[in-house]
C-alpha positions as CSV (number, residue, x, y, z in Angstrom):
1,X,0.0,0.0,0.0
2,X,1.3,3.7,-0.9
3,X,0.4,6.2,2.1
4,X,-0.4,9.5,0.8
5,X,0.0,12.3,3.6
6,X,-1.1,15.7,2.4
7,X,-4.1,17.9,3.0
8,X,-7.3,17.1,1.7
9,X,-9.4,20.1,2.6
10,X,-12.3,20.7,-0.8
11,X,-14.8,19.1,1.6
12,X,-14.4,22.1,3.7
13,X,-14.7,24.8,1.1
14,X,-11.2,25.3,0.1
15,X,-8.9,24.8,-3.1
16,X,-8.7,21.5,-4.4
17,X,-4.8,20.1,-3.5
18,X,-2.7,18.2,-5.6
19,X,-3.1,15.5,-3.6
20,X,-6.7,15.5,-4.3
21,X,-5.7,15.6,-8.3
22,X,-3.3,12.7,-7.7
23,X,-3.7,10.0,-5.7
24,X,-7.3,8.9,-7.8
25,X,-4.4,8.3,-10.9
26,X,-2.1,6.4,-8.5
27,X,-4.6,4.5,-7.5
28,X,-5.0,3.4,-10.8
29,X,-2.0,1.4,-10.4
30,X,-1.4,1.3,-6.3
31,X,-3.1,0.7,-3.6
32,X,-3.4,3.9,-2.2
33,X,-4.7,5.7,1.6
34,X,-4.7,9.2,1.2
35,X,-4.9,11.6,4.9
36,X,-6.4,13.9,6.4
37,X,-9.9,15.8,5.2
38,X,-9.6,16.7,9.4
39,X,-10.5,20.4,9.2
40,X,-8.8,21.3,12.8
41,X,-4.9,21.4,12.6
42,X,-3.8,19.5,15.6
43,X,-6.4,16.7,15.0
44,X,-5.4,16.7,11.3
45,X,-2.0,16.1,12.3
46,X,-2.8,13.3,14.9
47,X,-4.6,12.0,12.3
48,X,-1.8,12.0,9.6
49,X,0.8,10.3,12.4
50,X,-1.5,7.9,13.8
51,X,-2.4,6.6,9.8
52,X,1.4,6.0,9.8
53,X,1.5,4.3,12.8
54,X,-1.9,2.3,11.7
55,X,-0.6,1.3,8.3
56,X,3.1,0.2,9.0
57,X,2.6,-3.4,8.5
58,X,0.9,-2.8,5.0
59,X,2.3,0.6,4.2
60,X,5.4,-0.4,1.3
61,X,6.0,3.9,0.9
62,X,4.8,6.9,2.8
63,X,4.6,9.8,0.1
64,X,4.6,13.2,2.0
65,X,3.4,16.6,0.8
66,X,5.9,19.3,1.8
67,X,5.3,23.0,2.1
68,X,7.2,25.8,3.3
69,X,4.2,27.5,5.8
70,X,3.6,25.9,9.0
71,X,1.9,22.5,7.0
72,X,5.9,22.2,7.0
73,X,6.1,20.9,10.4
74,X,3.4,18.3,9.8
75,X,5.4,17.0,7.1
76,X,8.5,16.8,9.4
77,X,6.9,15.1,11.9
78,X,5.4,12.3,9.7
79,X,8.9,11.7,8.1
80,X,10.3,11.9,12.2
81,X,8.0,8.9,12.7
82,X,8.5,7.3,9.4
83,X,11.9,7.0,10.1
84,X,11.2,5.6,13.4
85,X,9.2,2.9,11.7
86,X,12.1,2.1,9.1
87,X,9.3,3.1,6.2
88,X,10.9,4.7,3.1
89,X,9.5,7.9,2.5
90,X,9.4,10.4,0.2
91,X,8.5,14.2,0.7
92,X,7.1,16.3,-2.7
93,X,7.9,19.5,-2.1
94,X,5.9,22.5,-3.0
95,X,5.7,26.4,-2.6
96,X,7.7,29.0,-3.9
97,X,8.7,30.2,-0.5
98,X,10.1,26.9,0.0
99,X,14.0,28.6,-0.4
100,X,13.4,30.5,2.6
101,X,12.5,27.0,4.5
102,X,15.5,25.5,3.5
103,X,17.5,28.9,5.0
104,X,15.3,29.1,8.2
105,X,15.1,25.2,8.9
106,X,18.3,24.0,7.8
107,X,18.7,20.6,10.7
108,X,15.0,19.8,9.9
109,X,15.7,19.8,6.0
110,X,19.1,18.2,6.6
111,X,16.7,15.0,8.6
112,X,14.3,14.9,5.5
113,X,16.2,15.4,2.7
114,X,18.7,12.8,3.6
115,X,17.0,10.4,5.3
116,X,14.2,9.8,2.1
117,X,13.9,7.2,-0.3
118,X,13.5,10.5,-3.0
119,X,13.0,13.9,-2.8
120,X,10.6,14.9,-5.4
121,X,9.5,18.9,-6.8
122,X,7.4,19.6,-9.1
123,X,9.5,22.9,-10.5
124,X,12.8,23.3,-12.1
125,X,13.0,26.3,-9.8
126,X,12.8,24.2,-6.4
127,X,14.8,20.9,-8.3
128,X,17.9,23.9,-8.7
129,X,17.7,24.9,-5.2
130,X,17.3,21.7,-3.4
131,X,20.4,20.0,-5.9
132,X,22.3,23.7,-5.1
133,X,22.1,22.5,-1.2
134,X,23.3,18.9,-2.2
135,X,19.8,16.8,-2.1
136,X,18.9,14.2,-4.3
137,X,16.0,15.1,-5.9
138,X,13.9,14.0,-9.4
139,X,11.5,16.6,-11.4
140,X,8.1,15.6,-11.9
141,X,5.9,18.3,-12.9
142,X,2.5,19.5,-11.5
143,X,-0.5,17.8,-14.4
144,X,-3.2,18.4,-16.4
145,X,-5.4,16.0,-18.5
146,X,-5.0,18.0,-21.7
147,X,-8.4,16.6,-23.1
148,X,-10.5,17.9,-20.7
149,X,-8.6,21.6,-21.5
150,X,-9.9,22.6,-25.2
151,X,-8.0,24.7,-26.8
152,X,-9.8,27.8,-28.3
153,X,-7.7,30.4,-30.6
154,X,-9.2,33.4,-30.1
155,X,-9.0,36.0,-32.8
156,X,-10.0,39.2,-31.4
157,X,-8.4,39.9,-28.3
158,X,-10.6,41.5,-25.8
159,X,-10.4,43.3,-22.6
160,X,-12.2,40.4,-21.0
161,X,-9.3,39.1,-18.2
162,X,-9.8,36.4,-16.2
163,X,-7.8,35.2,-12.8
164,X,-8.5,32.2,-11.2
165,X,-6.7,31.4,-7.7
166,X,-7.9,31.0,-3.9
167,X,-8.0,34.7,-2.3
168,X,-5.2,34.7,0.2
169,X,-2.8,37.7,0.5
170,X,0.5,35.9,-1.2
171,X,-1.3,35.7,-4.5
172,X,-2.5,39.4,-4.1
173,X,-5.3,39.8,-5.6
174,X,-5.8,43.4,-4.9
175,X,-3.5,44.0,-7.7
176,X,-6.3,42.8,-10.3
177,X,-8.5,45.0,-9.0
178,X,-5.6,48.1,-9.5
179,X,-5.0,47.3,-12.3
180,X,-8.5,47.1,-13.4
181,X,-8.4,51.0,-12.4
182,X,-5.1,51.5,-14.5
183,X,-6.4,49.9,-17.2
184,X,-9.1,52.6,-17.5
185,X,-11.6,50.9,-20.3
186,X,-15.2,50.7,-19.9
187,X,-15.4,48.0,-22.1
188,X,-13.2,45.2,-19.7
189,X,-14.3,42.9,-17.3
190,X,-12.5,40.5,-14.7
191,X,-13.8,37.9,-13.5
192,X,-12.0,36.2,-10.3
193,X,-12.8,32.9,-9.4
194,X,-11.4,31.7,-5.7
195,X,-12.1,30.8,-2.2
196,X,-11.3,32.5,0.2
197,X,-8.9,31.3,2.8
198,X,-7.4,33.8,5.1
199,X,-9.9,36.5,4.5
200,X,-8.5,38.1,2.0
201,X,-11.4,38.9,-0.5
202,X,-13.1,41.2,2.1
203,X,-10.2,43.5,1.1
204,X,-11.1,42.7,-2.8
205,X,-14.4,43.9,-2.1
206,X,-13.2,47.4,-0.4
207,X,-11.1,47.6,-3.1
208,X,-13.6,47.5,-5.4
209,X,-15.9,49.5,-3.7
210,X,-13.5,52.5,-3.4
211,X,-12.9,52.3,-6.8
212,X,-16.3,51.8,-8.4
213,X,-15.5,48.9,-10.4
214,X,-18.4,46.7,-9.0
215,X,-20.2,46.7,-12.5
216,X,-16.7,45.6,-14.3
217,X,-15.8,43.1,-11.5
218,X,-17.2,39.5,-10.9
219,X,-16.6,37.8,-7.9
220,X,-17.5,33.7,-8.4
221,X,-16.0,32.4,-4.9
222,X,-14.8,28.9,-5.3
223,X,-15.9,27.1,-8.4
224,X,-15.4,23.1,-9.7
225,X,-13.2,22.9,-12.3
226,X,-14.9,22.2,-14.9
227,X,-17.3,25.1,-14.4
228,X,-14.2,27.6,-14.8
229,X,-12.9,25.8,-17.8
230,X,-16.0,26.2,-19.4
231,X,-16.5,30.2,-18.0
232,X,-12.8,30.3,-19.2
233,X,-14.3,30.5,-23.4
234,X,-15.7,33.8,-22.1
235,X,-12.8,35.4,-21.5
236,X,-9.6,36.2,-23.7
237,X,-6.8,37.1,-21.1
238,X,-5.5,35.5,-18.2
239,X,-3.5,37.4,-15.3
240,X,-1.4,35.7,-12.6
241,X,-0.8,38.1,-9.6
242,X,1.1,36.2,-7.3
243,X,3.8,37.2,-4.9
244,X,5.0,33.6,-4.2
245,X,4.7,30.9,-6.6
246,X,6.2,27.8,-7.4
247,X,4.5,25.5,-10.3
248,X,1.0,27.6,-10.5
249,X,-1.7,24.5,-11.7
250,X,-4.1,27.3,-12.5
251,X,-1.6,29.2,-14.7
252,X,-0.6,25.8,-16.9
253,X,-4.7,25.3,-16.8
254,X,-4.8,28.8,-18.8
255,X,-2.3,27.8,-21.3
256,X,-3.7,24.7,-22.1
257,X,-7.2,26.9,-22.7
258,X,-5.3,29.1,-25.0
259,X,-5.4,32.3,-22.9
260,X,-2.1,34.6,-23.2
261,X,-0.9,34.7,-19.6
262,X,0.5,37.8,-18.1
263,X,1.7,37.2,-14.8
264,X,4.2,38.2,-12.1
265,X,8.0,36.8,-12.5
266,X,8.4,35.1,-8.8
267,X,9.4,31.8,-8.0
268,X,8.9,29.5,-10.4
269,X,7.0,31.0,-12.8
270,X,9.6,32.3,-14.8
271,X,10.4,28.4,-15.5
272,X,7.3,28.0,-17.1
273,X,6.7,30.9,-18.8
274,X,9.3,31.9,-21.0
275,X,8.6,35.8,-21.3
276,X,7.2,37.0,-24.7
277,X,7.2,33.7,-25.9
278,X,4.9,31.7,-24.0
279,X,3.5,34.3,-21.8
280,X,4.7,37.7,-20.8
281,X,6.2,38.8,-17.3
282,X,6.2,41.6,-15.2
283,X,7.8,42.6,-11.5
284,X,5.9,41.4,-8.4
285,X,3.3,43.8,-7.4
286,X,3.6,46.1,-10.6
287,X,0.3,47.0,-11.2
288,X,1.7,49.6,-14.4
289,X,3.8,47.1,-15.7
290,X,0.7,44.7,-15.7
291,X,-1.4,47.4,-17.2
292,X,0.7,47.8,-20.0
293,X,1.2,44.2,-20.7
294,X,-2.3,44.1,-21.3
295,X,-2.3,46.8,-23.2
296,X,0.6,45.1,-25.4
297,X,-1.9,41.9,-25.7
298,X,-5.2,43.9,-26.8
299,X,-3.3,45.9,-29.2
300,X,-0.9,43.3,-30.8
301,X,-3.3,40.1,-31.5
302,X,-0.6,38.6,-33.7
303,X,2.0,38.2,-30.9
304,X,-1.1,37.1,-28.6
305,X,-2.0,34.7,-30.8
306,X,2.0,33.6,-30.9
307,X,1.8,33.5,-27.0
308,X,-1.0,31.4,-26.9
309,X,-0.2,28.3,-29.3
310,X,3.2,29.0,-28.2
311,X,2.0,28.4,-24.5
312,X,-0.5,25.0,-25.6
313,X,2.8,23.1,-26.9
314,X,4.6,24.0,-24.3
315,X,1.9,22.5,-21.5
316,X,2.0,19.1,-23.5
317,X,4.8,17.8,-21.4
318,X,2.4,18.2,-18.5
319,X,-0.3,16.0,-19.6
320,X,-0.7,13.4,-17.5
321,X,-0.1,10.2,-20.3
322,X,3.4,11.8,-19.8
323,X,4.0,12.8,-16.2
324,X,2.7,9.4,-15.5
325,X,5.5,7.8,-16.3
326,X,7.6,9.7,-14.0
327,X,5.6,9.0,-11.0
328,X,5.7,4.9,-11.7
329,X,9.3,5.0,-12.3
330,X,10.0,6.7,-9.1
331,X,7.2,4.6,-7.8
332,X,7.3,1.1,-9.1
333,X,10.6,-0.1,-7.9
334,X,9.9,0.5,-4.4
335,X,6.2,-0.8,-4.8
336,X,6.9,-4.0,-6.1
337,X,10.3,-4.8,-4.3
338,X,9.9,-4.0,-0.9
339,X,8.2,-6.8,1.0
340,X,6.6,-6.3,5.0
């Protein structure tokens, strides 16, 4: 059996995880237990060490989602008692804040990082900074199944933006609504699609309020996927406003669609987008550079249209036929040759 250990937290209202998106394909070829939909953090946690403890006999490989926030502790504690119980264990590591982890928690890295079966990221960005602090590590992107993403070329470009990402203040979406007010044209619309999760679109909703863009402005909360993929034909731009990022799902979602991304150059963005080519880049928190970049887009639909198939054959590598076979050659060896 493969142990999954992550966050599972849709039931409750928020963003769906990658955990969520993967362990239904590994159990296509695994047996696999995913924890913990607990919504209260100390009881989640019990409940993630306690599954360890439950499953050792049956448990072949614990796989261990790893962020750089507090969830970071919970990770270290499950690979603490993994260790404990001699099963191999292998954190995938996520957030594009995780650089400042590694600085800020170098013994507890040191005890993860050395002590796994693999280490896995999901970013070139994170794979150069854990191999430039000496940890074996393998690449395995973030997926999408690319035939559920149709890919529509749209010919005339209009100021109809859309941003799709849960409302929390490191993905600043205040900025969308600033530069809404730069971009100054009656005619656009943004739509924003998002829970929220530390309160953050109460200050969206000020924002917009001050600025009397409430008729140009949608606010969808939280929506399934396939209900944004299909609003997504509505729209013809797609802006990323984070401050932090790593491997942004929605952002790969949006070039599969066809939409030209513009989107802040943090983390690891700027290893998936390649700027001008298969999106365009601007500084964190730039809300004129943005603007323009819009601008650029509306009033050059022959470079948008560039970006855009430009952007749909580079997102092929991440359909899941192809990272598949990543995952089951990290995965298989272990699975089929350790015995309890």
């Amino acid at each position: 059996m493969l142990l999954y250990i992550g966050n599972i937290l849709s039931v409750h209202g928020g963003s769906i995880g990658v955990i969520e998106m993967l362990t239904p394909r590994l159990a296509e070829r695994y047996e696999v237990k995913a924890v913990s939909s607990v919504q209260f953090k100390p009881l989640r946690l019990l409940h993630m060490l306690f599954s360890v403890w439950l499953y050792r006999k049956r448990c072949k490989l614990v796989l261990i989602d790893t962020f750089s926030t507090q969830a970071f502790w919970f990770a270290y504690l499950v690979c603490r008692i993994c260790y404990l119980l001699k099963i191999p264990f292998v954190p995938f590591v996520h957030g594009g804040d995780f650089v400042n982890r590694l600085a800020k928690s170098k013994e507890e890295c040191n005890f993860m990082f050395t002590r796994s079966y693999l280490n896995v990221v999901p970013s070139r960005f994170l794979e150069f900074h854990l191999k430039k602090a000496s940890y074996a590590v393998k690449y395995i992107p973030n997926f999408v199944e690319l035939k559920k993403y149709p890919f529509k070329q749209r010919e005339f470009i209009q100021p109809r933006i859309l941003w799709v990402r849960a409302f929390h203040k490191i993905y600043n979406p205040v900025m969308a609504v600033n530069v809404m007010a730069q971009l100054n044209d009656g005619r656009a619309q943004l739509c924003m699609v998002g829970a929220d999760t530390d309160g953050t679109r109460s200050l969206v909703e000020n924002r917009i309020q001050e600025l009397n863009l409430s008729s140009q402005i949608t606010l969808t909360g939280r929506l399934m996927k396939e209900e944004w993929i299909k609003l997504s034909q509505e729209y013809d731009i797609f802006i990323n406003t984070t401050t932090i990022d790593n491997m942004p799902v929605s952002v790969i979602e949006a070039m599969a669609l066809g939409l030209p991304v513009v989107s802040t150059a943090v983390g690891g963005v700027p290893y998936l987008i390649e700027n001008n080519k298969t999106g365009i880049l601007v500084e964190s928190n730039n809300v004129e550079a943005m603007t323009n970049a819009i601008r650029h887009v509306l009033q050059n639909p022959d470079h948008a249209k560039s970006i855009s198939l430009n952007a749909r054959k580079e997102v092929e590598d991440f359909d899941w036929e192809n990272v598949s076979l990543k995952w089951f050659d990290v995965l298989d060896g272990i699975m089929t040759r350790r015995t309890v």
